[in-house]
N, CA, C and O atoms as a GROMACS GRO file, in nm:
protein
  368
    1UNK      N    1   0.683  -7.185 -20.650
    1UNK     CA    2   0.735  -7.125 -20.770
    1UNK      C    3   0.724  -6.973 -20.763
    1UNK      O    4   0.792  -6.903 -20.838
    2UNK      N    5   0.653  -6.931 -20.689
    2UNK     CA    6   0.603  -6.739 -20.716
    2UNK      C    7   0.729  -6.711 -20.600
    2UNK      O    8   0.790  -6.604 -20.602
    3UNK      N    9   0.760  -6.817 -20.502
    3UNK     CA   10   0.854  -6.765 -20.444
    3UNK      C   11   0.998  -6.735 -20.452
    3UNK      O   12   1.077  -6.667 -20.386
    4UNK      N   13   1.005  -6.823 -20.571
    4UNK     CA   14   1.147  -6.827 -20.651
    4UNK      C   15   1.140  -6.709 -20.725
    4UNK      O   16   1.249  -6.654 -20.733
    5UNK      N   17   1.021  -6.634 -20.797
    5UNK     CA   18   1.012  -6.539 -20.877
    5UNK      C   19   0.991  -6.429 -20.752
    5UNK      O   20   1.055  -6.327 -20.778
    6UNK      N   21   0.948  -6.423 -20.675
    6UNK     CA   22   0.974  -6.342 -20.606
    6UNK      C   23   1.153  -6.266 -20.557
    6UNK      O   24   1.190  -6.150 -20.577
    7UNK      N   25   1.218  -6.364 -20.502
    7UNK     CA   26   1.316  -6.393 -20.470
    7UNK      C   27   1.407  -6.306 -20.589
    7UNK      O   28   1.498  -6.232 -20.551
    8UNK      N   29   1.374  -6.320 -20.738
    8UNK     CA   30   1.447  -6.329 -20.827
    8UNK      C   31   1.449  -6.164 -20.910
    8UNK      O   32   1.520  -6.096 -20.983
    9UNK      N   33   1.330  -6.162 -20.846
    9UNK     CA   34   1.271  -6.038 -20.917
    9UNK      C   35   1.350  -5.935 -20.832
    9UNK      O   36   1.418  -5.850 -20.888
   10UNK      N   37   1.339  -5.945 -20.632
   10UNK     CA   38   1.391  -5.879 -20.535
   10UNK      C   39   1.594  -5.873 -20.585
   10UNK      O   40   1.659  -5.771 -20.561
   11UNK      N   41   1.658  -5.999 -20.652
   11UNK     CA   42   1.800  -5.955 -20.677
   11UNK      C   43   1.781  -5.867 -20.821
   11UNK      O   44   1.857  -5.773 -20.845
   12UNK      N   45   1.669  -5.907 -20.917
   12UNK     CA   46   1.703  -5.818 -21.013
   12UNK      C   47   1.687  -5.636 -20.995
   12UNK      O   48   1.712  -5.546 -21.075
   13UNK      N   49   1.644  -5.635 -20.878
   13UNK     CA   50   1.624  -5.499 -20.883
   13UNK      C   51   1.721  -5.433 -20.776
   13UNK      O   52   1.734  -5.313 -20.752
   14UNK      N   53   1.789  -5.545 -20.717
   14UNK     CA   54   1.898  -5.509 -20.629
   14UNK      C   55   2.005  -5.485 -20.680
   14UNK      O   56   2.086  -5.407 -20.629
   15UNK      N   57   2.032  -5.566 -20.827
   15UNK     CA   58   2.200  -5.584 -20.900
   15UNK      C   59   2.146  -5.410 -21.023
   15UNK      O   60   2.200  -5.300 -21.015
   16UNK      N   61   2.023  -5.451 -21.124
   16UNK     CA   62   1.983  -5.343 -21.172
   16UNK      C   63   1.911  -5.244 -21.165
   16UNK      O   64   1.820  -5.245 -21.248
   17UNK      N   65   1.915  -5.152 -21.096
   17UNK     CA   66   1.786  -5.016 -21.012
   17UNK      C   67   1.725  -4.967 -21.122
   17UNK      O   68   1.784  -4.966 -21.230
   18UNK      N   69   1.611  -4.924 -21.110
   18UNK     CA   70   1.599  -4.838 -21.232
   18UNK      C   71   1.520  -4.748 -21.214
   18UNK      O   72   1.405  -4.733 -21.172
   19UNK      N   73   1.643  -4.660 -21.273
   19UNK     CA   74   1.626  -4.508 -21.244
   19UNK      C   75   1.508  -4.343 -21.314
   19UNK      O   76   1.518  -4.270 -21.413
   20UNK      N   77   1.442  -4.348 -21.237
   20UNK     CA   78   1.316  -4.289 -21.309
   20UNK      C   79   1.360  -4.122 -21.325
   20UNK      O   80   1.480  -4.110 -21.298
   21UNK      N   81   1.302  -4.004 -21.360
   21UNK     CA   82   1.347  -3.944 -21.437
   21UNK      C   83   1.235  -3.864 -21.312
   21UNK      O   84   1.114  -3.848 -21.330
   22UNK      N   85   1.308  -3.823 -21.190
   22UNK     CA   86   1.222  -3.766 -21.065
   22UNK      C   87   1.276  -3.562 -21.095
   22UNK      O   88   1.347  -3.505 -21.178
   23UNK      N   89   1.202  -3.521 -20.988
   23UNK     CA   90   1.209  -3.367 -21.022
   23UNK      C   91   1.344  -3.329 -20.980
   23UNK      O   92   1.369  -3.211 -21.004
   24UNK      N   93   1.462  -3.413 -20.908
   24UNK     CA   94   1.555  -3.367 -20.826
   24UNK      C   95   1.653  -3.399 -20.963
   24UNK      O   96   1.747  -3.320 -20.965
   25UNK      N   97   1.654  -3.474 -21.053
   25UNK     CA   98   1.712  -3.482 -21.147
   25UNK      C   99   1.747  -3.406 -21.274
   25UNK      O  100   1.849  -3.386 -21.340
   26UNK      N  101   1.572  -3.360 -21.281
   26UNK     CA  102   1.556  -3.250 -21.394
   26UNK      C  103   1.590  -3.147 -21.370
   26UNK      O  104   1.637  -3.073 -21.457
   27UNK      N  105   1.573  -3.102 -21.207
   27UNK     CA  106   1.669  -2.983 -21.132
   27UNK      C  107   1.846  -2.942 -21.176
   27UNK      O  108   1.920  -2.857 -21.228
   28UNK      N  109   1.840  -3.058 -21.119
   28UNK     CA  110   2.043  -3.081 -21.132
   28UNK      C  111   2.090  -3.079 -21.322
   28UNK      O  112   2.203  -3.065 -21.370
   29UNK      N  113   1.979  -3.094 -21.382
   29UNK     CA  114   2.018  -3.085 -21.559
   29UNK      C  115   1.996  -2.952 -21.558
   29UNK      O  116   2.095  -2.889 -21.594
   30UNK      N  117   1.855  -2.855 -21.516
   30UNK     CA  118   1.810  -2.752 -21.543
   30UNK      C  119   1.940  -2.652 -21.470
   30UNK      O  120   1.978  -2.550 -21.527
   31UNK      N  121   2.006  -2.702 -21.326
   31UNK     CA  122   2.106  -2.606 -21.288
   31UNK      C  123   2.230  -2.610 -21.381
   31UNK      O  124   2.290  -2.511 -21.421
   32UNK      N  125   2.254  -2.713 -21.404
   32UNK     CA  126   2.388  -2.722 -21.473
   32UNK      C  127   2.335  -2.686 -21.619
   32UNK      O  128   2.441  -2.657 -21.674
   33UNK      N  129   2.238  -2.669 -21.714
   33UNK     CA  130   2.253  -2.561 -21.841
   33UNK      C  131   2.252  -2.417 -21.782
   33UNK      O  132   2.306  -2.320 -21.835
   34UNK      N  133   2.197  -2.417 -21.688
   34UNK     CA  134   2.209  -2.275 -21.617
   34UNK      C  135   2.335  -2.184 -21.596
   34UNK      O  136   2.365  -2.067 -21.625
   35UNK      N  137   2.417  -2.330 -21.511
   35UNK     CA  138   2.552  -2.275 -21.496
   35UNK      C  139   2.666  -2.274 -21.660
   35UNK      O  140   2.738  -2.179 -21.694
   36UNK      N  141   2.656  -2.366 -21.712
   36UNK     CA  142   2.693  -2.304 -21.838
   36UNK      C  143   2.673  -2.208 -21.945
   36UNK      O  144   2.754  -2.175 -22.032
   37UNK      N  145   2.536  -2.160 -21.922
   37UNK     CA  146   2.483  -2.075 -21.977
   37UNK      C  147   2.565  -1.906 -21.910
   37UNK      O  148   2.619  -1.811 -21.967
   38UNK      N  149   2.542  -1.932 -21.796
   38UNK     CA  150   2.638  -1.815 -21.710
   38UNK      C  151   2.777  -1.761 -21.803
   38UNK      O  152   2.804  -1.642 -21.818
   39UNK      N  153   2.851  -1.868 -21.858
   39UNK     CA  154   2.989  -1.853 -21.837
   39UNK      C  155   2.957  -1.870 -21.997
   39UNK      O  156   3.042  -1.790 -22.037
   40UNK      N  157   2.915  -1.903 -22.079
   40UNK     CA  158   2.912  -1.920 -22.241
   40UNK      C  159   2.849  -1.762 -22.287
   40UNK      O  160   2.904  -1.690 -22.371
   41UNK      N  161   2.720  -1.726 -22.210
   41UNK     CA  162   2.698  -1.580 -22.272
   41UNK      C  163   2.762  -1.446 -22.292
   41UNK      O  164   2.780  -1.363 -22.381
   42UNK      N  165   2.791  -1.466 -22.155
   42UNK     CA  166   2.877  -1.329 -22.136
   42UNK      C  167   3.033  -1.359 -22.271
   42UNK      O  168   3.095  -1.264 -22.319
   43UNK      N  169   3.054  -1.464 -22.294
   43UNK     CA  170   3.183  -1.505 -22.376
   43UNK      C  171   3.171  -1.424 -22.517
   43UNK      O  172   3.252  -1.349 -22.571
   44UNK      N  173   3.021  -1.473 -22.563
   44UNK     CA  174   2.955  -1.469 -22.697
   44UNK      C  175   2.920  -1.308 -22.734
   44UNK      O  176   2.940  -1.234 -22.829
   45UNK      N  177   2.846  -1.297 -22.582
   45UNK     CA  178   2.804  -1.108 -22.594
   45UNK      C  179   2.957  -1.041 -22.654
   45UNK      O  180   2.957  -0.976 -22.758
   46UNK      N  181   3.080  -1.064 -22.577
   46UNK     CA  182   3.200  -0.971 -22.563
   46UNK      C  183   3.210  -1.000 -22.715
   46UNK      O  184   3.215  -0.916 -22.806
   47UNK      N  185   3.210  -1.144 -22.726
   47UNK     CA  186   3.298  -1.135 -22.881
   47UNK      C  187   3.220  -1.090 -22.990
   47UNK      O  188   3.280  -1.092 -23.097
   48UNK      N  189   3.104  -1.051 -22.992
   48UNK     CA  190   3.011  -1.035 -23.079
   48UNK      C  191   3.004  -0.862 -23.092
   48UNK      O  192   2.951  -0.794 -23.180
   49UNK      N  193   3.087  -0.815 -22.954
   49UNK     CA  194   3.068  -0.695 -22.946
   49UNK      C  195   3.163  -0.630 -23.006
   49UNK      O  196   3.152  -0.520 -23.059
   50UNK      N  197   3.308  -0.730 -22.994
   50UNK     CA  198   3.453  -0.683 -23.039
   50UNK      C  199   3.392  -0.710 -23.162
   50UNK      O  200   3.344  -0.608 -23.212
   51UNK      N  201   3.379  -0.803 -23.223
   51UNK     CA  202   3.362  -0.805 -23.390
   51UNK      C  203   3.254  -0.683 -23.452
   51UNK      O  204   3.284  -0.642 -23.564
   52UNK      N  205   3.154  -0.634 -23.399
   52UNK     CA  206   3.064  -0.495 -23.475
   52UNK      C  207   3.165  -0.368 -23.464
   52UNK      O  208   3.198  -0.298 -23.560
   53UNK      N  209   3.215  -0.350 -23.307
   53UNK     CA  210   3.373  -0.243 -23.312
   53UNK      C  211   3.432  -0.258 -23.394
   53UNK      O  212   3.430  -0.168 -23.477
   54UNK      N  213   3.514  -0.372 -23.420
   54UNK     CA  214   3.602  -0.364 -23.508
   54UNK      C  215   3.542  -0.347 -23.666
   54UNK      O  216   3.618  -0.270 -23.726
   55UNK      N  217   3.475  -0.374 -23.718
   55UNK     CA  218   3.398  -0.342 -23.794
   55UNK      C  219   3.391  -0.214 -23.833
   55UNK      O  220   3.428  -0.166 -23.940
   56UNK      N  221   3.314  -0.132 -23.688
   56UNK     CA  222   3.310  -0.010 -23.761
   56UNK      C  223   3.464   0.085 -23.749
   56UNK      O  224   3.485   0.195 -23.800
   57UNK      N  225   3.533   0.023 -23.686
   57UNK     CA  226   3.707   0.138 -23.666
   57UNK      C  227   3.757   0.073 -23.823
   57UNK      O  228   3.792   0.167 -23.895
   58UNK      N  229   3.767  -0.047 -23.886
   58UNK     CA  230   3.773  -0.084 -23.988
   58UNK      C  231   3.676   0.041 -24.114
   58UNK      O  232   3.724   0.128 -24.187
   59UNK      N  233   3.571   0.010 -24.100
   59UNK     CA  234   3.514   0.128 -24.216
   59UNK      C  235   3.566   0.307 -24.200
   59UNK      O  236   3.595   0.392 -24.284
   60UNK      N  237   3.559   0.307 -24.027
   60UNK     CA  238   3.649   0.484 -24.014
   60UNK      C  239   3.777   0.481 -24.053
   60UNK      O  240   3.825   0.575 -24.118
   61UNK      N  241   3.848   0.376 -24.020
   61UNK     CA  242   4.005   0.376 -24.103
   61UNK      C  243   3.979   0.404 -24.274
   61UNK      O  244   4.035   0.500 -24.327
   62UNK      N  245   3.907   0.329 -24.340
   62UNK     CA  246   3.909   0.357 -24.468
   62UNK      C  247   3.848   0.483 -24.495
   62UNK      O  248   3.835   0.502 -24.616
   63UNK      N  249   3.811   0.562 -24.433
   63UNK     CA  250   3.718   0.649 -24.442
   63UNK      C  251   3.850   0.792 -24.398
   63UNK      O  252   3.857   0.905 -24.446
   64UNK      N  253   3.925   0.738 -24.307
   64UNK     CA  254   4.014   0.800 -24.314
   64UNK      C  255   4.172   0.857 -24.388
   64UNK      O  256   4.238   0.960 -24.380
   65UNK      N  257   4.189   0.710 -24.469
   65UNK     CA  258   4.241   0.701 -24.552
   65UNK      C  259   4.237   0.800 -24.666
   65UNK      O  260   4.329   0.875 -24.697
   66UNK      N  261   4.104   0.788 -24.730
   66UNK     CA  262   4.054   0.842 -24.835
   66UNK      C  263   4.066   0.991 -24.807
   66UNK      O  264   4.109   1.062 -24.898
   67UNK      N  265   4.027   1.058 -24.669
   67UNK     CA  266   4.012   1.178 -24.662
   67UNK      C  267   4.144   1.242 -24.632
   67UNK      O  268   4.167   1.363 -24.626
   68UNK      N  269   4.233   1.136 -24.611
   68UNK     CA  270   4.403   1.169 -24.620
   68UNK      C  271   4.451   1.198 -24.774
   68UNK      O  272   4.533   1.274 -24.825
   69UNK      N  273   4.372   1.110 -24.815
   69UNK     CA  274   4.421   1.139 -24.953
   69UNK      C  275   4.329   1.278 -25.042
   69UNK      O  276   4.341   1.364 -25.129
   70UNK      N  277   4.271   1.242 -24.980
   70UNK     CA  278   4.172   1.396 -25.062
   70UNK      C  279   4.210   1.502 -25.032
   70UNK      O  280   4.202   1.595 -25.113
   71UNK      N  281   4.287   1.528 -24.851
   71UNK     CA  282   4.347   1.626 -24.810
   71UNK      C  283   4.465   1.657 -24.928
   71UNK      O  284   4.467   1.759 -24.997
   72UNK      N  285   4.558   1.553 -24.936
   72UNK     CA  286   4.708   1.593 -24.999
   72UNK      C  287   4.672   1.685 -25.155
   72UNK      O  288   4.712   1.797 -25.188
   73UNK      N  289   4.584   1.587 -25.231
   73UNK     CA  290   4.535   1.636 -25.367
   73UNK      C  291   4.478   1.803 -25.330
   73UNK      O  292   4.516   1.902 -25.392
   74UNK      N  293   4.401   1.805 -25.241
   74UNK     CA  294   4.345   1.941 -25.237
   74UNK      C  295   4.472   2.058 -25.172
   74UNK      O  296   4.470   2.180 -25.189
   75UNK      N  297   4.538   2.007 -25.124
   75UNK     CA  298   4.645   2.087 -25.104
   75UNK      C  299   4.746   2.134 -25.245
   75UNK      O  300   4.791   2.240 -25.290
   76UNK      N  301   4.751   2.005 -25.280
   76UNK     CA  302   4.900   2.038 -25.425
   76UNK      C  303   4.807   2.126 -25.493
   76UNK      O  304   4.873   2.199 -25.566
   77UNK      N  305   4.656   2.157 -25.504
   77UNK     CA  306   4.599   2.223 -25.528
   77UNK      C  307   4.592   2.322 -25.535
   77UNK      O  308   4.611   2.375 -25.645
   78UNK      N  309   4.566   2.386 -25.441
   78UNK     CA  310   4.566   2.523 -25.328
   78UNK      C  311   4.742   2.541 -25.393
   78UNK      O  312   4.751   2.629 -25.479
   79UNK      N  313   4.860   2.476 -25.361
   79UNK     CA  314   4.977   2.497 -25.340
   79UNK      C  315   4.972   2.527 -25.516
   79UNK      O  316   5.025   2.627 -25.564
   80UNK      N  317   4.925   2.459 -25.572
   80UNK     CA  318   4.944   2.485 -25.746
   80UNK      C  319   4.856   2.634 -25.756
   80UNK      O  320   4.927   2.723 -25.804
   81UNK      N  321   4.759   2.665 -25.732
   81UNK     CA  322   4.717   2.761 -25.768
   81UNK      C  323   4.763   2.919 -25.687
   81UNK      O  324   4.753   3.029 -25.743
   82UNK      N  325   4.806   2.899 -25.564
   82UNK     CA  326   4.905   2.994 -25.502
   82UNK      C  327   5.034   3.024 -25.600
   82UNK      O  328   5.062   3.141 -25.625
   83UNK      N  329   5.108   2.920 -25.652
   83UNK     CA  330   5.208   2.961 -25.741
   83UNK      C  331   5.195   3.051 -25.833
   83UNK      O  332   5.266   3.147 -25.860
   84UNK      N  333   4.999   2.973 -25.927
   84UNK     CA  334   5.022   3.052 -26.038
   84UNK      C  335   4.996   3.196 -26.010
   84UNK      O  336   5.023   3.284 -26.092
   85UNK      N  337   4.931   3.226 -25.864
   85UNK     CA  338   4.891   3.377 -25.842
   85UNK      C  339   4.996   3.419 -25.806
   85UNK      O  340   5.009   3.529 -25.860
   86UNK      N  341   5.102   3.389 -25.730
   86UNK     CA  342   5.254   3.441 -25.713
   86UNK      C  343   5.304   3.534 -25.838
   86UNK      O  344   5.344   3.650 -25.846
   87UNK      N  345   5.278   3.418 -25.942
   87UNK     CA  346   5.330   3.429 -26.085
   87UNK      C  347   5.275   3.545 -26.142
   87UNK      O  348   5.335   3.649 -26.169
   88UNK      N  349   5.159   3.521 -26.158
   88UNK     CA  350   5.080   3.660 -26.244
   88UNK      C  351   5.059   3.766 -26.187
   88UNK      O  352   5.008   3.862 -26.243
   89UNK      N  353   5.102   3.765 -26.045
   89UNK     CA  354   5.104   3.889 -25.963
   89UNK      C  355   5.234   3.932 -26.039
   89UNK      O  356   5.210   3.986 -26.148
   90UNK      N  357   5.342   3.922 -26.012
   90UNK     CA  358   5.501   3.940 -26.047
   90UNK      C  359   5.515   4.008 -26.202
   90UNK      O  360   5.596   4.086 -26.251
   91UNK      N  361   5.366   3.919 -26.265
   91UNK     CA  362   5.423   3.975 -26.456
   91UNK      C  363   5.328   4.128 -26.435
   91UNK      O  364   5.371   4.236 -26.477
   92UNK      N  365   5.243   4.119 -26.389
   92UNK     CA  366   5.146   4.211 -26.421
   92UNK      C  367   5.163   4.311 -26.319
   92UNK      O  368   5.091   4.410 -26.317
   0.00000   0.00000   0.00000
């Protein structure tokens, strides 16, 4: 009888192996997050870098805006108060 279980035990481990969790395995997991890690960071750095740029050319545009507009006002300014000295030069 131990030889029948012998016998039986030798196909079960022939049809099902079982596979232990050795250092050449944890290697080949540890290389391959490695190698994805390679090609995912550099992805994340760039885009993380374009999005703070754009960011700040976004706040200098508005920043430029405004000082476009502060230019024109301070001009009709200048241009309004040149007139009226034109003017009161001419009466006086």
């Amino acid at each position: 009888m131990s030889e029948k279980r012998e016998l039986l035990d030798e196909v079960e481990t022939l049809f099902t192996p079982k596979r232990s969790l050795d250092l050449n395995y944890f290697l080949y997991v540890l290389l391959t997050l490695a190698f994805v890690g390679m090609f995912a960071f550099p992805k994340i750095y760039i885009t993380e870098q374009i999005y703070f740029k754009s960011r700040d050319i976004a706040k200098l545009k508005v920043e430029y805006d405004t000082l476009k507009e502060e230019h024109k006002l301070i001009s009709a300014s200048v241009e309004s108060i040149k007139f009226k000295n034109q003017i009161l030069d001419t009466l006086f």
